[in-house]
MDAnalysis code that builds the backbone (N, CA, C; Angstrom):
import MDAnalysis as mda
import numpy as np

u = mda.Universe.empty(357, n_residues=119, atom_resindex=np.repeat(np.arange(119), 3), trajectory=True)
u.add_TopologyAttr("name", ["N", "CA", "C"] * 119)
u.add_TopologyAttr("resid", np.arange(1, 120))
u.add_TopologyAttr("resname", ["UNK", "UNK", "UNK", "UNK", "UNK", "UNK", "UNK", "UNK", "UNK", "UNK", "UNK", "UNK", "UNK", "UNK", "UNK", "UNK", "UNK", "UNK", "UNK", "UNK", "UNK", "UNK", "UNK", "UNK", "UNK", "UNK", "UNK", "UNK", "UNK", "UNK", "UNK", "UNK", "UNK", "UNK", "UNK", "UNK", "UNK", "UNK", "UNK", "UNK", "UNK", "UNK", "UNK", "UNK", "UNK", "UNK", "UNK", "UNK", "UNK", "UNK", "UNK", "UNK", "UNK", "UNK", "UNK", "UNK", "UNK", "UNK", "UNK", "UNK", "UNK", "UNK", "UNK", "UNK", "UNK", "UNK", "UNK", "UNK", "UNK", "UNK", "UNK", "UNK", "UNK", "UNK", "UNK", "UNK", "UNK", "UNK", "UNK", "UNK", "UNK", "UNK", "UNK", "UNK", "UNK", "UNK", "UNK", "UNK", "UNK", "UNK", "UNK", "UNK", "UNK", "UNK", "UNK", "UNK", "UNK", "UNK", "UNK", "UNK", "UNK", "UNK", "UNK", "UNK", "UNK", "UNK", "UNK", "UNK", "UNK", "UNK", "UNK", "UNK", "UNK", "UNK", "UNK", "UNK", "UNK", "UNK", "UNK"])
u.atoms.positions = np.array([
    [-10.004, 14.676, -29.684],
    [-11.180, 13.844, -29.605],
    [-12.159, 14.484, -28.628],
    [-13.275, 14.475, -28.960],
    [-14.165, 15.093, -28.339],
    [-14.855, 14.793, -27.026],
    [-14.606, 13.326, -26.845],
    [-14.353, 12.604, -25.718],
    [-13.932, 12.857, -24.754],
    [-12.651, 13.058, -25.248],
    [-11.599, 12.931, -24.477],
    [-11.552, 14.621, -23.716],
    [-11.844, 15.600, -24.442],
    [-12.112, 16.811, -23.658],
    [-13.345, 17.149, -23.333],
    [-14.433, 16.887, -23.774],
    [-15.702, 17.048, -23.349],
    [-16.260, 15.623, -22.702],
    [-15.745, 14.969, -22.059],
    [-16.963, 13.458, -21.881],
    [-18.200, 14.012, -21.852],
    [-18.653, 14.710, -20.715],
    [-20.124, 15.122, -19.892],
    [-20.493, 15.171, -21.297],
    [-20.116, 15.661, -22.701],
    [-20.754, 16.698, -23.741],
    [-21.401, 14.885, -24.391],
    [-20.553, 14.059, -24.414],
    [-20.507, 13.097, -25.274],
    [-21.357, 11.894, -24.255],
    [-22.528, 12.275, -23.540],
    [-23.483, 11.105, -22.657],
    [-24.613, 11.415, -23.723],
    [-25.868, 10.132, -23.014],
    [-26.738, 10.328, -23.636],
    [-27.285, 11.113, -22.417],
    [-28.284, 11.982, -23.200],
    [-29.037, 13.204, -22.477],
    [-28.175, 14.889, -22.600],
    [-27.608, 14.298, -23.176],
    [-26.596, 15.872, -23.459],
    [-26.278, 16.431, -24.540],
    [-27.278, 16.165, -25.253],
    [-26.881, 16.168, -26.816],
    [-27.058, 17.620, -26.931],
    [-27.850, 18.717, -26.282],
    [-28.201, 20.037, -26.787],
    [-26.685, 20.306, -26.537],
    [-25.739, 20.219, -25.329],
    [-24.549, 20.472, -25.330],
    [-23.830, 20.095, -26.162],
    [-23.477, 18.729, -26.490],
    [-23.283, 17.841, -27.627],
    [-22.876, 19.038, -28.964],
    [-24.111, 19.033, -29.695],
    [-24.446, 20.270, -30.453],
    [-23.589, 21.249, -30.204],
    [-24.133, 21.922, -29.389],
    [-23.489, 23.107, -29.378],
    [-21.754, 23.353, -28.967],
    [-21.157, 22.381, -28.893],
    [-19.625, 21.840, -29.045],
    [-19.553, 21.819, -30.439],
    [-20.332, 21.093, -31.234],
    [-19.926, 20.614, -32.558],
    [-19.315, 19.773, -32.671],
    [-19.424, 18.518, -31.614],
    [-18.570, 17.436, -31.459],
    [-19.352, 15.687, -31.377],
    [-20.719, 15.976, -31.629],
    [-21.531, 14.724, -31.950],
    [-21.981, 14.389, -32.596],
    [-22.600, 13.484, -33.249],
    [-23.796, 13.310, -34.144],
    [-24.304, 12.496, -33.437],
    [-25.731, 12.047, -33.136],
    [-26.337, 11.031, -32.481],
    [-27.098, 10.162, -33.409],
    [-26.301, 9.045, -33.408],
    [-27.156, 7.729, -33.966],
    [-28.189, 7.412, -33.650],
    [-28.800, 6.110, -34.278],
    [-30.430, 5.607, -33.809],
    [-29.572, 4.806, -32.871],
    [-28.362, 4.348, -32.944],
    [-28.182, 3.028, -31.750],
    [-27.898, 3.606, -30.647],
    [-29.097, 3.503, -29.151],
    [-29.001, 4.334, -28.046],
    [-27.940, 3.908, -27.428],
    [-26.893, 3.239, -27.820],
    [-25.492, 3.459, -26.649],
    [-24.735, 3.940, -27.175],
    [-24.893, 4.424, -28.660],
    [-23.527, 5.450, -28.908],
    [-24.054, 6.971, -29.217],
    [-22.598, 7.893, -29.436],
    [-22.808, 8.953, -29.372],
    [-21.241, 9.279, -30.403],
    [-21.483, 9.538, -31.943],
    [-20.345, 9.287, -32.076],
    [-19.840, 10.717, -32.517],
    [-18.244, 11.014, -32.139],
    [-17.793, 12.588, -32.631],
    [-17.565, 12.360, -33.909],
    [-17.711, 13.482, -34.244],
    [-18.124, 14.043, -35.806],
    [-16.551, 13.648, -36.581],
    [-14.967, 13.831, -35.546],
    [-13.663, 12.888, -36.083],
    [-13.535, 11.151, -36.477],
    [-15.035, 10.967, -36.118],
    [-15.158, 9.714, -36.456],
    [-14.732, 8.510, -35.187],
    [-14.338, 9.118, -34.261],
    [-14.089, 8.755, -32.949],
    [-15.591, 8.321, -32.184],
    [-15.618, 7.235, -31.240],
    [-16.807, 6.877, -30.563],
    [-16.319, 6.929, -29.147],
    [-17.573, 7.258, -28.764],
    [-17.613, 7.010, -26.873],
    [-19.271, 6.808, -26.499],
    [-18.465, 6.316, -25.250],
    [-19.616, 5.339, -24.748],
    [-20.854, 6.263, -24.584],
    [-22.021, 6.332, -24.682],
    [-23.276, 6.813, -23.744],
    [-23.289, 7.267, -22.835],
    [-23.231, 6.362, -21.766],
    [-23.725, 6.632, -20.921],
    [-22.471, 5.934, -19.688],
    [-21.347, 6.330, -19.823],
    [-20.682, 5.508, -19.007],
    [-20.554, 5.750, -17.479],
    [-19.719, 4.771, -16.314],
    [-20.086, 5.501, -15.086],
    [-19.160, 6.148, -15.055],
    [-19.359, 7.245, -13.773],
    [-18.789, 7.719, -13.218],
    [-17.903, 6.960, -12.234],
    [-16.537, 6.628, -12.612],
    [-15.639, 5.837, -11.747],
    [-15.422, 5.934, -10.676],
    [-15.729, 7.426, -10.092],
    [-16.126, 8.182, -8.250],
    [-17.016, 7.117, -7.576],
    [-17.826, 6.890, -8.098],
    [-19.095, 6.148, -7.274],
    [-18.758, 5.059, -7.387],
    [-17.225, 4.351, -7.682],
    [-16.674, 2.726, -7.464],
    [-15.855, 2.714, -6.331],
    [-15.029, 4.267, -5.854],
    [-14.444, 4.395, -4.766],
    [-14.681, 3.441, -3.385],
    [-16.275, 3.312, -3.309],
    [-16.567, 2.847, -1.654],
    [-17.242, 1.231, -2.545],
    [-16.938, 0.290, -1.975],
    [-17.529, -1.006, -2.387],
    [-18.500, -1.213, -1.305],
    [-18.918, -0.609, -0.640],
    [-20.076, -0.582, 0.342],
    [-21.167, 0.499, -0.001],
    [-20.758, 1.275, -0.686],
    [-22.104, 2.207, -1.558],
    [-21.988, 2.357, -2.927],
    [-21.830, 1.339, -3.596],
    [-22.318, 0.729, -4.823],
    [-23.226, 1.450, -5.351],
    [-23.587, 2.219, -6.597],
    [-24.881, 2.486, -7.655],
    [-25.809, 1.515, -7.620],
    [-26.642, 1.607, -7.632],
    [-28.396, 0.900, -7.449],
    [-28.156, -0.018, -8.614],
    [-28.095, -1.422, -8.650],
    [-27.790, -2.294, -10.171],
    [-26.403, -2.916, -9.974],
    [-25.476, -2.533, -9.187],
    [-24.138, -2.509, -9.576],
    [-23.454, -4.323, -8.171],
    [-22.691, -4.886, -9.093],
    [-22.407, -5.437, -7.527],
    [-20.729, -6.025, -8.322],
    [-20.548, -6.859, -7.098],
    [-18.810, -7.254, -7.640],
    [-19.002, -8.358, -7.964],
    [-18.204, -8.719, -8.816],
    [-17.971, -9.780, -9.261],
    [-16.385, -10.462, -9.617],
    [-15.664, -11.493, -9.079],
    [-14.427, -12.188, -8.907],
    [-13.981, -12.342, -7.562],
    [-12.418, -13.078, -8.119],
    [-11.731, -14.028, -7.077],
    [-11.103, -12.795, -5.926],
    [-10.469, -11.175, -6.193],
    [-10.310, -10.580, -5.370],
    [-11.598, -9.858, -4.152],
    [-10.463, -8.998, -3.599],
    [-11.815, -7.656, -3.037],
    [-12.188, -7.234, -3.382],
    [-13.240, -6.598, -3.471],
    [-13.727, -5.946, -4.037],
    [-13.189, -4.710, -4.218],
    [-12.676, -4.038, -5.551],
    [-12.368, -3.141, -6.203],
    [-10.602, -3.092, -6.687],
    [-10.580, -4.938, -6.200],
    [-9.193, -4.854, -6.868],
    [-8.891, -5.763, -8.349],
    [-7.818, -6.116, -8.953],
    [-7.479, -5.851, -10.013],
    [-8.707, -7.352, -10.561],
    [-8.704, -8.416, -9.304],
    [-9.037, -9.480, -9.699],
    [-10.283, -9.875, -10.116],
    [-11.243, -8.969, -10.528],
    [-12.693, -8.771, -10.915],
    [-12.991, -7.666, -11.812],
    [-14.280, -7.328, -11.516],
    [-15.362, -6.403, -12.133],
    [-16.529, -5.787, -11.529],
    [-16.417, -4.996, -11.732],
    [-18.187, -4.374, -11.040],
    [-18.857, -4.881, -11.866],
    [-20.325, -4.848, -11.896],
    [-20.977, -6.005, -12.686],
    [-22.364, -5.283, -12.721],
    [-23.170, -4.503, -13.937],
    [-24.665, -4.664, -13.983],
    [-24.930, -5.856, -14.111],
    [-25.899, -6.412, -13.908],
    [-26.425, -7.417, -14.759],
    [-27.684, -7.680, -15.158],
    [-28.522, -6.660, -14.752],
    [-29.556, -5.816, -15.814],
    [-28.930, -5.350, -17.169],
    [-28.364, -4.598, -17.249],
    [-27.243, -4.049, -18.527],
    [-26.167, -5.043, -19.423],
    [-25.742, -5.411, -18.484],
    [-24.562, -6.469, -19.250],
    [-23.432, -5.407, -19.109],
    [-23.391, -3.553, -18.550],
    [-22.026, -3.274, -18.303],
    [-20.958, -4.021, -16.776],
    [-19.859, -3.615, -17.307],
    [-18.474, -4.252, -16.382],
    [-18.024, -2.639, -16.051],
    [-17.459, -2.814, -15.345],
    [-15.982, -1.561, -14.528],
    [-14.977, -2.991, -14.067],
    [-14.216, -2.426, -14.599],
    [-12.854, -2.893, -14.066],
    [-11.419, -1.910, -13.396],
    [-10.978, -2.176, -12.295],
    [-10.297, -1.422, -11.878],
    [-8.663, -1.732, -12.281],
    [-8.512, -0.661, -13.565],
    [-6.963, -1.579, -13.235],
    [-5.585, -0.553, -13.340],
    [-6.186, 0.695, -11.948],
    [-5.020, 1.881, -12.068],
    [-3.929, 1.276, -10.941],
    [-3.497, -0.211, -10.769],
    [-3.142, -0.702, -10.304],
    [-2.092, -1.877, -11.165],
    [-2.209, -1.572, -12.610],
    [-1.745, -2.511, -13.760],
    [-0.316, -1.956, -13.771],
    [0.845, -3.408, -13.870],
    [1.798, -3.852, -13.364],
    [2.781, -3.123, -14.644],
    [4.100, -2.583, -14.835],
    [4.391, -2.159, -15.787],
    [4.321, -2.520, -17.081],
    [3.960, -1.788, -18.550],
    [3.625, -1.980, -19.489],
    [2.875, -1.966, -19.870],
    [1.826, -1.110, -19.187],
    [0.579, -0.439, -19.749],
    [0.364, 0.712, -18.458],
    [-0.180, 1.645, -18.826],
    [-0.436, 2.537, -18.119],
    [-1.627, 2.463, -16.788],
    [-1.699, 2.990, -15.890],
    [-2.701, 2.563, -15.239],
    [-4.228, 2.960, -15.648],
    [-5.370, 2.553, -15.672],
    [-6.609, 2.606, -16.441],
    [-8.180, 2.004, -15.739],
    [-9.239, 2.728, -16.122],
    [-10.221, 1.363, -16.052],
    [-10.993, 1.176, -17.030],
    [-11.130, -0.376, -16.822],
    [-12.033, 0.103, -18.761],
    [-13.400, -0.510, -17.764],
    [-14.093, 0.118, -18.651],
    [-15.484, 0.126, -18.801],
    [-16.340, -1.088, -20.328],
    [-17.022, -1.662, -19.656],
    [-17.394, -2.529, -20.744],
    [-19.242, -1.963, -20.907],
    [-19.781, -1.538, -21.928],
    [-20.549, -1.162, -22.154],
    [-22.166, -2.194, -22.457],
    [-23.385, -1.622, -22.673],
    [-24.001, -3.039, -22.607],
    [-24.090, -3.686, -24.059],
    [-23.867, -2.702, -24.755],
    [-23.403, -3.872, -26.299],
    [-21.736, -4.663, -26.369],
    [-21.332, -4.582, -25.094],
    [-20.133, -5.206, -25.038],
    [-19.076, -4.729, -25.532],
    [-18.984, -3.205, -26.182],
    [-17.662, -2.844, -26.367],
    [-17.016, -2.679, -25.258],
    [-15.455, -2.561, -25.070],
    [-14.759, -2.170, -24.222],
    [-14.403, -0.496, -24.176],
    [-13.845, 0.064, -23.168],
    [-13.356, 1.433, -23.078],
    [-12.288, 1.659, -22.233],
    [-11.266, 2.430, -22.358],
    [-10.277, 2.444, -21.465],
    [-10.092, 3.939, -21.108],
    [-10.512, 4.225, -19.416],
    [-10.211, 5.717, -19.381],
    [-8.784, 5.567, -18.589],
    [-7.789, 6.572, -19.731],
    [-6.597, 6.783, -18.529],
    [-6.631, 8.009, -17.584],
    [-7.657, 8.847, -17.758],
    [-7.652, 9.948, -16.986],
    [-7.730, 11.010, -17.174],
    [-8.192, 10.596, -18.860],
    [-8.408, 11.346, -19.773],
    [-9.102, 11.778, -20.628],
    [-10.209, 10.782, -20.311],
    [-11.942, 10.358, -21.030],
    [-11.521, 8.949, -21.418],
    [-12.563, 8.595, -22.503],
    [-12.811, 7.312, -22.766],
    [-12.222, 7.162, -24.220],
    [-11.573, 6.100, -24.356],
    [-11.140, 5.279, -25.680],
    [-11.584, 3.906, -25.833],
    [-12.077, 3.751, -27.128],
    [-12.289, 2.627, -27.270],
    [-11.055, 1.622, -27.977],
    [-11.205, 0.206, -27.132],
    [-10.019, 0.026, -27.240],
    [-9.799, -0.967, -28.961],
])
């Protein structure tokens, strides 16, 4: 999946790379970017690095739920966008550890560490 080894290739704004992988086609709908296996990934998703510090948050971004911030019991939250981050490389046995990403047309995504799947 093309995703899954290229993410950077598979954002929006990267399509000349995109291309020149041979691993996109770009739709009219600006949040997808879909590989040519018929596989989708997100646009424009975050970078899960910049969720590390809950005190330097991305410009847009804030927490949302009953835990601390950046634990299992919430979400990071646009709400300009309508995207989520959820942290859950902390998930209890029987699923692998992950975070999914909720996009602003509301699909979900689950990166294990490996790019993005939609779930």
């Amino acid at each position: 999946m093309i995703c899954a080894r290229y993410p950077t290739a598979c954002v929006a704004g990267a399509a000349a790379t995109c291309r020149l992988l041979g691993g996109c086609e770009l739709p009219d709908d600006p949040y997808w970017n879909e590989a040519t296996d018929g596989e989708s990934c997100p646009a424009n998703p975050p970078d899960i690095d910049d969720y590390n510090d809950p005190d330097n948050l991305p410009d847009g971004w804030d927490w949302r739920g009953n835990g601390d911030p950046g634990s299992r019991e919430g979400a990071y939250h646009n709400p300009t966008t309508g995207e989520s981050l959820h942290d859950d490389r902390t998930h209890p046995p029987g699923r692998d550890p992950h975070t999914t990403y909720t996009d602003p047309s509301g699909t979900r995504w689950d990166n294990f560490g490996d790019g993005w799947t939609k779930q």
